[in-house]
C-alpha positions as CSV (number, residue, x, y, z in Angstrom):
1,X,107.2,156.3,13.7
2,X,104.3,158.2,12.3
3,X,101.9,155.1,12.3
4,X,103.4,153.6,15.5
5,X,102.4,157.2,17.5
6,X,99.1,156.6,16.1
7,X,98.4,153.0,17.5
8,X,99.3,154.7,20.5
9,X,96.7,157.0,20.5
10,X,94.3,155.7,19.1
11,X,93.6,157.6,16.2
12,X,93.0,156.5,12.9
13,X,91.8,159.2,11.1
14,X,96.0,160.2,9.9
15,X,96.5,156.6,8.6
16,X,95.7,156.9,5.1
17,X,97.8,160.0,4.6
18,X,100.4,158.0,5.8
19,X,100.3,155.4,4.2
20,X,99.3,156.8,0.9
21,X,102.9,158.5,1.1
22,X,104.2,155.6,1.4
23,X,102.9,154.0,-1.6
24,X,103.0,157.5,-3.6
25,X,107.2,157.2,-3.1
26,X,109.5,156.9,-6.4
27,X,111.3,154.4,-4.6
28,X,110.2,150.9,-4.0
29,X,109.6,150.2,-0.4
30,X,110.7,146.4,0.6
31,X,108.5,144.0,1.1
32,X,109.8,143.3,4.7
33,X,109.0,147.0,5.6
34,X,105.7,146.9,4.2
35,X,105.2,143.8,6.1
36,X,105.8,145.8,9.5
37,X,103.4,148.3,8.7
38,X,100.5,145.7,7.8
39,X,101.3,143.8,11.2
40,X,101.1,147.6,12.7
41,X,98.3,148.9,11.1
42,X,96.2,145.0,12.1
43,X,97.5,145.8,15.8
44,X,95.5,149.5,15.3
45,X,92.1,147.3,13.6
46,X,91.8,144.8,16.5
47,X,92.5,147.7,19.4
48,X,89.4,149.7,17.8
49,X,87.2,146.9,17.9
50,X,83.6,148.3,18.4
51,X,84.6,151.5,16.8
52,X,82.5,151.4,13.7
53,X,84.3,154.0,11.7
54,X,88.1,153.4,12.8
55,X,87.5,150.2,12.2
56,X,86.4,151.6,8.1
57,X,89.0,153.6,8.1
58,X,91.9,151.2,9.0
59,X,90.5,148.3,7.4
60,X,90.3,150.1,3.9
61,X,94.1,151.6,4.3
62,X,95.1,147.9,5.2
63,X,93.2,146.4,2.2
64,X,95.5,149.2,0.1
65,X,98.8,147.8,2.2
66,X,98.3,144.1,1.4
67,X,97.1,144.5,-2.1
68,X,100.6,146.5,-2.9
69,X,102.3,143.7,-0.6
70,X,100.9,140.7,-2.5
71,X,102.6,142.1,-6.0
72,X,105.6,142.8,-4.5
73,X,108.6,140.5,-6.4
74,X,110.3,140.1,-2.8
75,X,107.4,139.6,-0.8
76,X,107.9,135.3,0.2
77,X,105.3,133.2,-1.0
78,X,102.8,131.1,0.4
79,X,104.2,128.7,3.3
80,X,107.3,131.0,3.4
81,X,108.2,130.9,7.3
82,X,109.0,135.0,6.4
83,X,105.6,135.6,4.8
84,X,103.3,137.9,7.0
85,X,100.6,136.2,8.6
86,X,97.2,137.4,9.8
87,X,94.8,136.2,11.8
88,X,91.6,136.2,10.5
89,X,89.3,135.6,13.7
90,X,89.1,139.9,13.9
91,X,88.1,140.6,10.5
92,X,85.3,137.8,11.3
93,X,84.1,138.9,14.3
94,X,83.7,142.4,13.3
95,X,81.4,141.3,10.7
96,X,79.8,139.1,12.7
97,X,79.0,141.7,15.7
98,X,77.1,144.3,12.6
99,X,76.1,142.2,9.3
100,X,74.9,138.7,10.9
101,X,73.9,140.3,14.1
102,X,72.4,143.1,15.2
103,X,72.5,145.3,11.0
104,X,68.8,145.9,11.8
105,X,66.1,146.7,14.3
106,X,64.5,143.5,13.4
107,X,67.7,141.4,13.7
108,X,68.9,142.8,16.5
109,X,65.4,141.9,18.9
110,X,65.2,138.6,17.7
111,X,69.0,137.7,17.7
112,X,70.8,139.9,19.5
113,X,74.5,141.4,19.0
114,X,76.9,143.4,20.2
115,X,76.2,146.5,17.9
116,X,73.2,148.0,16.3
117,X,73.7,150.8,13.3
118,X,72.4,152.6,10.8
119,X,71.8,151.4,7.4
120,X,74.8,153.4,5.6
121,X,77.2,152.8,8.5
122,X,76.8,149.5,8.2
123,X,76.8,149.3,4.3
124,X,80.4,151.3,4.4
125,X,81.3,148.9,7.2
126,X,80.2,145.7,5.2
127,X,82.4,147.3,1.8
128,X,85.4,147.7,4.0
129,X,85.6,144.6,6.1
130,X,84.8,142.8,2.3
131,X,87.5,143.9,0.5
132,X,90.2,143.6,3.8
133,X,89.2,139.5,3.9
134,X,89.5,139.1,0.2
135,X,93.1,141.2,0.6
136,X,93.8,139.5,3.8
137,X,92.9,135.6,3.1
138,X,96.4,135.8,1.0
139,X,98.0,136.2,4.2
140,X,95.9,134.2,6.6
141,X,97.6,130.8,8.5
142,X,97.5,127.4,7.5
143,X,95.3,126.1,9.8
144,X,92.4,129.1,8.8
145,X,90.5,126.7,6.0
146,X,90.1,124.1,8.3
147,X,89.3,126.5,11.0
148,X,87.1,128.9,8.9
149,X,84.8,126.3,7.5
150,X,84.2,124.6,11.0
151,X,83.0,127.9,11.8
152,X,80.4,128.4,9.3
153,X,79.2,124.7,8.6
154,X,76.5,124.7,11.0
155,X,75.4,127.2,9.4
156,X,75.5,126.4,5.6
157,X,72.1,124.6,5.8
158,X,68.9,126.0,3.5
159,X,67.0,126.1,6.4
160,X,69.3,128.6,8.5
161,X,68.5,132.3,8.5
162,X,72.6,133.0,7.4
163,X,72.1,130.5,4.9
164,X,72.9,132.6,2.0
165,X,75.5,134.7,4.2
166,X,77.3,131.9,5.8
167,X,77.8,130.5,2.0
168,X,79.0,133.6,0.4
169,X,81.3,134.3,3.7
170,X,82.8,130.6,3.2
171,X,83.5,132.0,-0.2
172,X,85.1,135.3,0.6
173,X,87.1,134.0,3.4
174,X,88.7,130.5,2.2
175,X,92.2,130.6,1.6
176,X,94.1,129.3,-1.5
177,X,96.3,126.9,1.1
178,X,93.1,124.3,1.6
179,X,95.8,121.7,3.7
180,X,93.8,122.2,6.8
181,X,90.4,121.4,5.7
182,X,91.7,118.0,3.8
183,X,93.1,119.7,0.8
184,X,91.3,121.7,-2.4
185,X,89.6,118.0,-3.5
186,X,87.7,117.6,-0.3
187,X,86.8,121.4,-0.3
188,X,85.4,121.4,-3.4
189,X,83.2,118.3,-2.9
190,X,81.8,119.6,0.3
191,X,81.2,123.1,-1.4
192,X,79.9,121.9,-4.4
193,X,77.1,120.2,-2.5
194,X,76.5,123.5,-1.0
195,X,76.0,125.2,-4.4
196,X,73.9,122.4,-6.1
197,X,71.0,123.3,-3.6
198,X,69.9,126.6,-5.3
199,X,69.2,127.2,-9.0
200,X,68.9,130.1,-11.4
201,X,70.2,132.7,-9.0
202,X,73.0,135.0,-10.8
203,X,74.4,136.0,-7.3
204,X,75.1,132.8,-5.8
205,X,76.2,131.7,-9.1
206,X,79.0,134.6,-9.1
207,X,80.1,133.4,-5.8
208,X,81.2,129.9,-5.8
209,X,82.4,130.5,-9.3
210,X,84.8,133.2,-8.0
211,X,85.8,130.2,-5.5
212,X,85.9,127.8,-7.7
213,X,88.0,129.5,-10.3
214,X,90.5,130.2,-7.4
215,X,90.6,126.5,-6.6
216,X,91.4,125.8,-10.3
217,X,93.9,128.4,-10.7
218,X,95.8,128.1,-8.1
219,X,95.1,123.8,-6.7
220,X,95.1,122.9,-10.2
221,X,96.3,119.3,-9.6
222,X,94.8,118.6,-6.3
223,X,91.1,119.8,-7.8
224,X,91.7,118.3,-11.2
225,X,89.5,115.3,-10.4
226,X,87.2,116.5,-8.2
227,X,86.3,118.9,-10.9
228,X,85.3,116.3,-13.3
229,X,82.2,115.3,-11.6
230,X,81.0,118.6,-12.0
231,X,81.7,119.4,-15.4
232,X,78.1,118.7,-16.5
233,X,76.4,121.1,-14.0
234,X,79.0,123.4,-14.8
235,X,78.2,123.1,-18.4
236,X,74.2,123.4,-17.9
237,X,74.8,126.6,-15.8
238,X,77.5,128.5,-18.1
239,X,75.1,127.8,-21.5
240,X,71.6,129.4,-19.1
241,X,74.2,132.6,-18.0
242,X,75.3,133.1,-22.1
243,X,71.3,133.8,-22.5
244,X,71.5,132.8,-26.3
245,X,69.2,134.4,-28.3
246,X,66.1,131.9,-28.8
247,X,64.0,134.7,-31.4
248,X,64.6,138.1,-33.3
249,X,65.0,140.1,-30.1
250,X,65.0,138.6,-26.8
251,X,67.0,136.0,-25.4
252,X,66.0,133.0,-23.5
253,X,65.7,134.1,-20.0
254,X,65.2,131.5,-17.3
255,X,63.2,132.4,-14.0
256,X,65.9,133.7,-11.5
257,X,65.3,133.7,-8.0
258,X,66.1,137.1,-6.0
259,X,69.2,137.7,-4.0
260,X,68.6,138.3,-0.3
261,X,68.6,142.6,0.3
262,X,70.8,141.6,3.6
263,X,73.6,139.7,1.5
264,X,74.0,142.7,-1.6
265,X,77.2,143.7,0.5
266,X,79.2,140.1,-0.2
267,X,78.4,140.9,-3.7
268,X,80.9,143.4,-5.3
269,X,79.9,143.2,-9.3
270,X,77.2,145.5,-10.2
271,X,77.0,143.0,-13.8
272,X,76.5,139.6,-12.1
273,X,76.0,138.0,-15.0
274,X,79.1,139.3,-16.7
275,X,81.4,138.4,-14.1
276,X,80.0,135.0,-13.8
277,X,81.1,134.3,-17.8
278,X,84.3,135.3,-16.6
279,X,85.2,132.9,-13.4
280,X,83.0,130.0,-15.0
281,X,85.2,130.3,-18.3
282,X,88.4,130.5,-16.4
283,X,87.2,127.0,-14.4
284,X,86.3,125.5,-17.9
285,X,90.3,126.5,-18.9
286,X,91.5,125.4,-16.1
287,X,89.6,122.1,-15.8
288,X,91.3,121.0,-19.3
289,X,93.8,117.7,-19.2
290,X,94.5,114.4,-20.8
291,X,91.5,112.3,-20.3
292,X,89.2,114.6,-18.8
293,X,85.9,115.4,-19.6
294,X,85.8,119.2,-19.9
295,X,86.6,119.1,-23.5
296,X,83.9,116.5,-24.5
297,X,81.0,118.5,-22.5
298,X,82.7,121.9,-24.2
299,X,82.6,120.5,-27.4
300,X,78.9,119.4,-27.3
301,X,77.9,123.0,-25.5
302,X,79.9,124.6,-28.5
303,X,78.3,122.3,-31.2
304,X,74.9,123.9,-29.6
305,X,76.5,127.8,-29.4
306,X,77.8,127.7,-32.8
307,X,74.8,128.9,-35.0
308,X,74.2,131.2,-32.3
309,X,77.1,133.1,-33.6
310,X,76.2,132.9,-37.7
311,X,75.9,135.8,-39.4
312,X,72.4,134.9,-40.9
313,X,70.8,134.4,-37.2
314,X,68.4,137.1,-36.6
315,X,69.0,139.5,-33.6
316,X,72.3,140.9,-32.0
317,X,74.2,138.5,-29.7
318,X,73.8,138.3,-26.3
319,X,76.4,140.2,-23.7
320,X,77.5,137.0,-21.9
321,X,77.6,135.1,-25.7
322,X,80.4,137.8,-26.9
323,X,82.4,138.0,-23.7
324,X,82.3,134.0,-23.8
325,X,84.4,134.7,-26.7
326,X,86.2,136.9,-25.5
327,X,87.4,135.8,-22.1
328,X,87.8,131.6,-23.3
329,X,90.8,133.5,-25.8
330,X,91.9,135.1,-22.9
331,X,92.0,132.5,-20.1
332,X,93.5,129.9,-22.6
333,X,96.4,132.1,-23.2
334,X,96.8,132.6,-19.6
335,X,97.1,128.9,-18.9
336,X,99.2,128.7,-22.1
337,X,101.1,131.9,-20.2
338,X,101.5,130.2,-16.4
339,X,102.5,126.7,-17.8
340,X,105.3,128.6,-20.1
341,X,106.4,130.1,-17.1
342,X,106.1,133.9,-18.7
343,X,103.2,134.3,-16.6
344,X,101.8,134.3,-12.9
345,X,98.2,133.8,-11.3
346,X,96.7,136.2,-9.4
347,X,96.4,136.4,-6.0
């Protein structure tokens, strides 16, 4: 009652009290009520559309709602006909109207847009809207893939301004169910292409592999073969982000080109590097079966790691070359985990 008088008025400023009492309660609340209230509190983020900071405000307490919805044991899965369903077309175009058009001076003369703000409104409206589509794509329609990547393909040329955006936005916003846009296989090849066009950049790494490990993990069979053809680029880029040591102190270090200042917002890991060991190990994991060639290309990129990790090589290992350890033992047992049936991917 609470939340619905506050759609009604249009305020936002009581809804994270609300719902933080919600979530703070000893009992569970269903997933079917919680459903409600993310339908509700999506009615209250399209009527403030153009409000900059009701629009933080209830996207952020939303992103809370459908995190806590998505680990719910009765909340249906995907396809479910009784699984909540978003459209994602709002979330878009309130990015669109402040980061692609319109975040600066400059932008917003030669472009245009339909709202113009300041530098740290914009960066806590960039944070917010962020972390609601990577909430929110669990929950998104079967027809958004298709839909979402017809949107941004005229833009995902190297010559376009948004290039860089319009990738890492492909990225953010693709859901797992790829049916519409002619399945996980014919995603990936398309996307793929995309990613092959710019080299030694950390950033644009860290994003593909994020969508690429999400492909693996949850279209394993449908992006099984698709996956093979990449292996060996796969391979080349995972042994330049391990940085093995090449002398007594530093490590090899190729040139890396510079991540556009306008894009840092699609870019939530302040270690880059790091995070990219951990999604390209998962897709290595993943991309394991009978008569594949992951384990051939691992096996010669581990014949070349190995005497990296001697105990009479001089210097320390590198960051990247111990969490490679660390998360290969980790993923495998995952997938060890999942195909057992004691444990479930992530969403």
């Amino acid at each position: 009652k609470d939340l619905a008088g506050i759609l009604l008025t249009g305020s936002t400023r009581s809804v994270r009290p609300a719902v933080a009492f919600l979530c703070s309660l000893k009992h569970k609340v269903s997933a079917e009520r919680l459903a409600r209230i993310a339908r509700l509190l999506f009615a209250i983020f399209k009527s403030c559309a153009g409000d900059i900071g009701s629009e933080n405000r209830t996207a952020s307490v939303l992103a809370d709602v459908l995190k806590v919805l998505n680990k719910l044991p009765d909340c249906p899965p995907p396809a479910h006909p009784a699984r909540l369903q978003l459209d994602w077309h709002p979330i878009y175009d309130a990015l669109m109207k402040v980061q692609l058009r319109g975040a600066s001076w400059e932008q917003f003369s030669q472009q245009g847009g339909d709202v113009l703000v300041g530098a740290e409104a914009s960066k806590r409206h960039a944070k917010a809207l962020v972390e609601l589509a990577r909430r929110a794509r669990n929950f998104f329609a079967p027809a958004a893939a298709g839909e979402i990547l017809e949107a941004f393909r005229p833009m995902l040329c190297p010559h376009e301004k948004a290039f860089y955006k319009a990738a890492a936005l492909v990225c953010l916003f693709l859901p797992d169910d790829m049916a519409s846009a002619g399945g996980p296989a014919a995603v990936l090849e398309e996307l793929s292409a995309v990613w092959l066009q710019v080299h030694n950049q950390h950033d644009w790494h860290l994003i593909f592999m994020t969508l690429f490990s999400r492909l693996m993990r949850h279209n394993h069979q449908g992006a099984l073969q698709a996956m093979q053809g990449l292996m060996p680029a796969l391979l080349e880029t995972f042994i330049r982000v391990l940085e093995v040591p090449s002398g007594a102190k530093s490590p090899q270090k190729p040139e890396s080109l510079g991540w556009p200042d306008d894009c840092a917002f699609l870019i939530s890991s302040t270690k880059p590097k790091e995070e990219m060991v951990k999604k390209l190990t998962r897709v290595l994991v993943f991309a394991f079966s009978p008569g594949s060639n992951a384990m051939p290309l691992l096996k010669e990129a581990l014949v070349y790691l190995k005497p990296f990790f001697h105990p009479l090589q001089e210097g320390e290992w590198t960051k990247p070359l111990d969490m490679f350890l660390k998360m290969f033992s980790l993923n495998y047992g995952k997938r060890l985990g999942m195909e057992a049936g004691v444990v479930t991917a992530k969403r």
